[in-house]
C-alpha positions in Angstrom: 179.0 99.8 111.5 179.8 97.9 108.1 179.6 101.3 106.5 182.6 103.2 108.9 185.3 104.5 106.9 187.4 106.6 109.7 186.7 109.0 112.7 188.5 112.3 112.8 188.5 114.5 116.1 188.4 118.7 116.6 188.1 120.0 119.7 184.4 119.1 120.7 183.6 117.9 117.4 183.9 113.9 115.8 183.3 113.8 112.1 182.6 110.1 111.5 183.0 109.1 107.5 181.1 106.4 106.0 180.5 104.7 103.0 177.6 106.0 100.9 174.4 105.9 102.1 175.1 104.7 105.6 175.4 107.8 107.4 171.7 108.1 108.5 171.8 105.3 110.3 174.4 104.9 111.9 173.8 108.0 113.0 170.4 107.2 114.4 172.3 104.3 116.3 174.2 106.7 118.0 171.3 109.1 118.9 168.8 106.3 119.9 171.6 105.0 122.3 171.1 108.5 124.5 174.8 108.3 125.9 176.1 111.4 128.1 179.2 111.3 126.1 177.3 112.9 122.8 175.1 115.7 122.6 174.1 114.7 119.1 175.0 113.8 115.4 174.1 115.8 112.1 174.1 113.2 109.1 174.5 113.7 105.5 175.4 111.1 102.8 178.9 109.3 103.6 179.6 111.7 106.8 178.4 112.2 110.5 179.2 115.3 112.8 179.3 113.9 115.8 179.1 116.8 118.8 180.7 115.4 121.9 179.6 116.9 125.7 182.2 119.1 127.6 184.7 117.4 128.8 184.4 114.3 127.2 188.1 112.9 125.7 188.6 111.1 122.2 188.9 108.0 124.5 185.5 108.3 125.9 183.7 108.7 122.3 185.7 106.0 120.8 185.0 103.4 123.8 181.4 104.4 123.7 181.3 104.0 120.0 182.7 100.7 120.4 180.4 99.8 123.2 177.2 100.7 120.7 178.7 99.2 117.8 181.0 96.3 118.8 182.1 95.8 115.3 184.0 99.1 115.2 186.6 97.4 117.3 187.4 95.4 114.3 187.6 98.3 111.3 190.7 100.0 110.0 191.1 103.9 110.9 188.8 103.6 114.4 
């Protein structure tokens, strides 16, 4: 999570921005976690598409987010 930048929301769609280079695996944190809340995540360099199940809220994603990566709590634009 050192690499989070900020978390933006549309509809069923998260797009998670991240320092260069660290998109991959944080992305691959999220996947390996296998939470209902997220279908899956597309990486590139410095952003994640995160696609959230139906139904779930912003609230869900970002307490599940927190829950994988505890340091999020801490960062500036989560």
């Amino acid at each position: 999570a050192d690499g989070f930048r900020d978390l933006r929301f549309s509809g069923n769609l998260a797009v998670m921005r991240t320092q260069p280079g660290y998109a991959s695996s944080i992305a691959a944190v999220i996947d390996k976690s296998e939470t209902w809340e997220i279908l899956g995540t597309i990486a590139g360099d410095d952003t994640i598409l995160v696609i959230l199940s139906e139904g779930t809220t912003r609230e869900q994603l970002t307490t599940r987010l927190v829950k994988i990566m505890p340091y999020l709590k801490t960062r500036e634009g989560f």
